[in-house]
N, C-alpha and C positions, 0 to 999 in steps of 0.2 A: 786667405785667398778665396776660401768660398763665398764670400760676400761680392766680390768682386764684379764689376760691371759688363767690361770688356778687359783682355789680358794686357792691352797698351796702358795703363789707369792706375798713374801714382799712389800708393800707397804710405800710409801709417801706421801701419801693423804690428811695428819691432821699433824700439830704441835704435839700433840700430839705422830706422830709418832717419833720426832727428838729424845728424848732421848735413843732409843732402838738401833738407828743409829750411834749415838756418840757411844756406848759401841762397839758395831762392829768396825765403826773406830779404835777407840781406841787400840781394839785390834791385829787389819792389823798394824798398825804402830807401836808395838811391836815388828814387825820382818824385820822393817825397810823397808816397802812397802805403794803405795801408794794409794788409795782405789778414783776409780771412779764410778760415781753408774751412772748406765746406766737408762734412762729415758726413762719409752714405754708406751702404749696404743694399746689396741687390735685393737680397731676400729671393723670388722665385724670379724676379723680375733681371735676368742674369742673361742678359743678351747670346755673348759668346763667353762659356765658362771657360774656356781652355785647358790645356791638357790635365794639369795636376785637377780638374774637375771633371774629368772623364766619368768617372766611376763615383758618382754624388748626386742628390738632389741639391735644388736651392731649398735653404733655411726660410720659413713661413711662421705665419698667422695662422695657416688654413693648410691642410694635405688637397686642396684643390687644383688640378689642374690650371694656368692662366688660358685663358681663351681667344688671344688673337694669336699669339705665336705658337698657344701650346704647353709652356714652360712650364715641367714638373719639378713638386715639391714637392715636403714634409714639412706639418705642425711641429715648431721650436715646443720642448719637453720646457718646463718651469727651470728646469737646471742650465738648459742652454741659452733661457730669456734672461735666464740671471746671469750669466758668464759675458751673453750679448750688450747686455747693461754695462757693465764694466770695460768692455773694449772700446765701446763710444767714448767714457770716461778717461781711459789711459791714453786713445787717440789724441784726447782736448789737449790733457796733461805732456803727452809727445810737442803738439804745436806750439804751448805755451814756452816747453822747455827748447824749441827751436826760436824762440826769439819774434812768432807771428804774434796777430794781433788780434787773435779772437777765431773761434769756430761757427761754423752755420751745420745744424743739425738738417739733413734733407731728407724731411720728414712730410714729402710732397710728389706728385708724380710717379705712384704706382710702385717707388722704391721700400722697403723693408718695414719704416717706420709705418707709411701710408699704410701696409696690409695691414698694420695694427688696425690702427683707427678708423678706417673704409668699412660702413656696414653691407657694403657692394662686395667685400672680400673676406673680411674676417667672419668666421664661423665657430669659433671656441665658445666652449661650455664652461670654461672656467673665468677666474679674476683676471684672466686678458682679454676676457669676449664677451659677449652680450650686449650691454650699455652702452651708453656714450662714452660715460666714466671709466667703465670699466677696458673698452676700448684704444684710452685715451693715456692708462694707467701707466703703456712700456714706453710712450714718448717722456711724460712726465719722471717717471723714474731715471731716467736715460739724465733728463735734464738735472735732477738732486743728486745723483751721481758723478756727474759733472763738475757741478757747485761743491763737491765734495770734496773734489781731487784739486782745483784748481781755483779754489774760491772765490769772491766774490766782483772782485777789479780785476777779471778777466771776460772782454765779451763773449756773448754767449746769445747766436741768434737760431730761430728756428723758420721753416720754410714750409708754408701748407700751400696743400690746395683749397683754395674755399669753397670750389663746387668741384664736385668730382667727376659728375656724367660720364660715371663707369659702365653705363649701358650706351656711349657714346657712338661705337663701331660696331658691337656685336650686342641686337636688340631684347635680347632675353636675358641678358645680366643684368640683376640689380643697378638699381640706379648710383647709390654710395651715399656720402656725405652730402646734405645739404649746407647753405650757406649758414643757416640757422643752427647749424651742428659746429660749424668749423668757428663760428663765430665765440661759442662757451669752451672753443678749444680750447681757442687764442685766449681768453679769461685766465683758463687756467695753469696755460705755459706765461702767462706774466706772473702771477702766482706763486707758481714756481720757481721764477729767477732768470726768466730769458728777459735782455734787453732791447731785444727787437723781434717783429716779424717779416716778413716776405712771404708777400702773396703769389703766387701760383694759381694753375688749375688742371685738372683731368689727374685720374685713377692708373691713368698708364705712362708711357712713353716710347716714343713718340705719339701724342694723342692727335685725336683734329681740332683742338684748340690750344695745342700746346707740344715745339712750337708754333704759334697762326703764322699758317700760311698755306703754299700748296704744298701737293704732295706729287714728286716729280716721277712717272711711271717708268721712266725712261733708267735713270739712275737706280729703282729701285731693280731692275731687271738685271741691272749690271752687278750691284753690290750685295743684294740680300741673300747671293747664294752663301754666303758664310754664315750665313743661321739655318744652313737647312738643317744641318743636327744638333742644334739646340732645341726646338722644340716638336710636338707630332703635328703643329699644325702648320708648319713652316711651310713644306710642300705645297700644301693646297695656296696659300699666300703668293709662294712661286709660283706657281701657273697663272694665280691672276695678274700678276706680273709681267709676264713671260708673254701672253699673247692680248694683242690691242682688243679683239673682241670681246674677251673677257673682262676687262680691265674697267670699264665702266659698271661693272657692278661690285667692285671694289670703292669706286667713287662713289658711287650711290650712297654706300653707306658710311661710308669716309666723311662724309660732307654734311650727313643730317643736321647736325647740329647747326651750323653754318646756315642752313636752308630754313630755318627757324626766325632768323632774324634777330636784328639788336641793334639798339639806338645809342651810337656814340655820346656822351654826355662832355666828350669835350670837341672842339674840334682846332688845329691849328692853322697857323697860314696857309692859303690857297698854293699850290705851286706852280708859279711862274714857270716859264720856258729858260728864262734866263738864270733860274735858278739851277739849275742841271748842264752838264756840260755839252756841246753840239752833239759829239759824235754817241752820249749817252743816249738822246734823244733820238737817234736814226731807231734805234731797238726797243726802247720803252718810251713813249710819250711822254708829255708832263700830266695828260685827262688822266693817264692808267696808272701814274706813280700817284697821282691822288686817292684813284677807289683800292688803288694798295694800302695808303695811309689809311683813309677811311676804316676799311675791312678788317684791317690787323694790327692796326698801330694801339694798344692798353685794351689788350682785350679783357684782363682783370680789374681794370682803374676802378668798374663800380663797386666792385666784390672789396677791393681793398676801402673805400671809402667807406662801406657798411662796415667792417670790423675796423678799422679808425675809431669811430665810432663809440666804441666800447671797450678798449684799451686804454693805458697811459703811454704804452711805450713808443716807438717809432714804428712805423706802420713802411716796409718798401713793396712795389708794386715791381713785377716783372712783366715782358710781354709786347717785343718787337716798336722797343721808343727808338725812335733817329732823329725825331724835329723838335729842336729847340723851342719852338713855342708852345707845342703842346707841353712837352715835358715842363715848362713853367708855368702852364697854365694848372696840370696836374696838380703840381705843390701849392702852387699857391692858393688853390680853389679850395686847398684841403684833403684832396681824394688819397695822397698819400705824401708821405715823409722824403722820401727817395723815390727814383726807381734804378732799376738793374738793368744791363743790355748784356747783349750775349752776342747774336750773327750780327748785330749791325756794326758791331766791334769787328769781326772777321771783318766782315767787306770794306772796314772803316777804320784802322789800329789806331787810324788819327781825329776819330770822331769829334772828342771832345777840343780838342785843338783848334777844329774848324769850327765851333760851336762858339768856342773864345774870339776866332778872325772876325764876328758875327754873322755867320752863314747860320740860317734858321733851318736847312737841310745839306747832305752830302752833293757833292755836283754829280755821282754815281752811288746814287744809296742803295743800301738792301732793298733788294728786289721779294723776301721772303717765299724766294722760289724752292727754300730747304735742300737743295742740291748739299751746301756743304754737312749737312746731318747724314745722309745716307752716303755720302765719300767717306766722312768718320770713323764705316766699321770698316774698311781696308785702310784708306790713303793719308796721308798729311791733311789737318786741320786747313781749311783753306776756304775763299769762297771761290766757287765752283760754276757761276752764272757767266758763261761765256761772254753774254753781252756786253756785260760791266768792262770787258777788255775791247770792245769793237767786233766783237765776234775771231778774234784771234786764238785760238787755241793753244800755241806753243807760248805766247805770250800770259797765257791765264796759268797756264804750268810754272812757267817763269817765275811770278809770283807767290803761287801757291809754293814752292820746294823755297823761297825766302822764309821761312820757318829754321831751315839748318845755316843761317847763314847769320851769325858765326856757326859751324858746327859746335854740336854739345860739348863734345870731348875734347878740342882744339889744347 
């Protein structure tokens, strides 16, 4: 449990857990899909530890404080990186023996593995620190350890970020990983035995390119107070929260990267009026759900198309896709193998569905207003952008509590 994200955050920890797993399986495979269970570890990066973490650091790279929330840690001893090694391994081994269909190591987004390999955070003197290689060593062993327990016709994928822009929010941290660095990562987790990658990007999470979008001042004022004692820096974070004056220089630096600029390399269908539904369009336009697309829709497509590139294996791209013709434009151009959706699924459980009717976008798409990321550390998984209902509020509640419906335990 000290790895642990947030205290709501299924686990694989125990044998024990496998048979709750199987039933999930079980029931993913009922609709003829294939269930990869992604494999994390907070490391310091441990939002809300919860009780049984009252009285603990998060397990580290570095005895460095993290810098936007605060979040202390302690440098994992050789003894604990080798025991950590082995629980990723028994975890795959739990899934495999639940009946799933493969693990993704998330070794991306500021979580555990990332403090490895980030020369924006890792700081060790020893054969886990310094180099690239040497960096790169407790992902790779993670992964032979893996291939060990549960060999070799079992997938087995890994998740980076390709550019990490760890000085992204707070301007005097190290930069991190280059694309150039993540690219001889990817070399040598094919190498090793992983059969796919998935690109990401940023050294943290939530970053400001990950997920892209905005960042809602309003929700965070309401829900961040459950991190005020997780970390020392949390306070100060609340205030700029907490009062609209201040809150613009939160933006300021929230945004830098954004304010830099980037040129979409792909671009999809224009969106029509008629592509969205009337009463969608009272609250978001069709001009603004374009410079939405534009602005956030593959913010990594290039990053993944450069380590394409230089791999054999499948190459997935994550990073706010909802429009069918980009997303076919993406594959077929080559930028990548796949891609992965995450909110546009929330706002959309029937995305791909309407994608089949041939809708080239949702009639009420993600709006990537992150509303439902910061409801996450209190409330039900849900999207949370009022508009999407007409601006009905008991109606957006409605929705969102259709999570328990069947209830779990029925």
């Amino acid at each position: 449990m000290r790895g642990r994200i947030l205290p709501n955050y299924a686990t694989i920890d125990r044998d024990d857990r496998i048979p709750f797993w199987r039933k999930v399986g079980e029931k993913v495979h009922e609709y003829d899909c294939k269930f990869l269970m992604q494999l994390s570890h907070s490391g310091r990066q441990r939002d809300v530890g919860g009780v049984e973490n009252l009285h603990n650091k998060g397990l580290s790279s570095t005895s460095e404080t993290e810098s936007f929330h605060g979040l202390e840690c302690q440098a994992m001893t050789r003894k604990e990186i080798k025991e950590m090694i082995q629980a990723f391994a028994d975890g795959a081994r739990r899934a495999r023996e639940a009946g799933l269909d493969g693990v993704e190591l998330h070794s991306a987004n500021g979580y555990l593995i990332t403090q490895f390999l980030s020369s924006g955070i890792n700081d060790r003197k020893d054969e886990y620190g310094g180099s690239l290689e040497n960096r790169a060593r407790f992902l790779l062993e993670i992964i032979q350890a893996i291939r060990k327990e549960v060999g070799n016709d079992f997938h087995l994928q890994a998740k980076i970020s390709a550019v990490e822009y760890n000085d992204a929010v707070i301007p005097w941290d190290k930069p991190g990983n280059t694309l150039e660095d993540s690219i001889q990562i990817c070399k040598w987790v094919e190498e090793a035995g992983a059969d796919a990658l998935h690109i990401s990007t940023g050294s943290l999470f939530p970053h400001p390119l990950n997920p892209p979008g905005e960042f809602p001042q309003d929700e965070a004022f309401r829900w961040y107070e459950i991190m005020l004692g997780s970390g020392i820096y949390t306070f100060r974070n609340y205030l700029l929260f907490r009062y609209r004056f201040l809150f613009p220089i939160f933006l300021f630096l929230w945004n830098r990267v954004y304010r830099k600029g980037s040129t979409q390399p792909i671009i999809g269908k224009d969106v029509q009026d008629k592509a969205l539904d009337d009463s969608f369009r009272e609250f978001v336009s069709s001009q603004t759900m374009q410079e939405l697309l534009d602005k956030y829709q593959g913010i990594s497509i290039s990053d993944a198309r450069e380590i394409k590139k230089h791999v054999n294996i499948p190459v997935i791209c994550t990073g706010g896709f909802q429009q069918a013709s980009y997303i076919r434009e993406a594959i077929s151009e080559g930028f990548c193998d796949a891609v992965s959706i995450a909110r546009p699924l929330v706002a959309n459980n029937d995305l791909v569905q309407q994608f089949e009717q041939g809708k080239d976008l949702p009639d009420r798409p993600c709006t990537y207003c992150n509303r439902c990321l910061l409801n996450a550390l209190q409330n039900p998984l849900g999207c949370y952008d009022v508009r999407r209902y007409n601006d009905d509020h008991d109606k957006m509640i409605e929705q969102v509590m259709t999570v328990f419906d069947p209830p779990p335990f029925s």
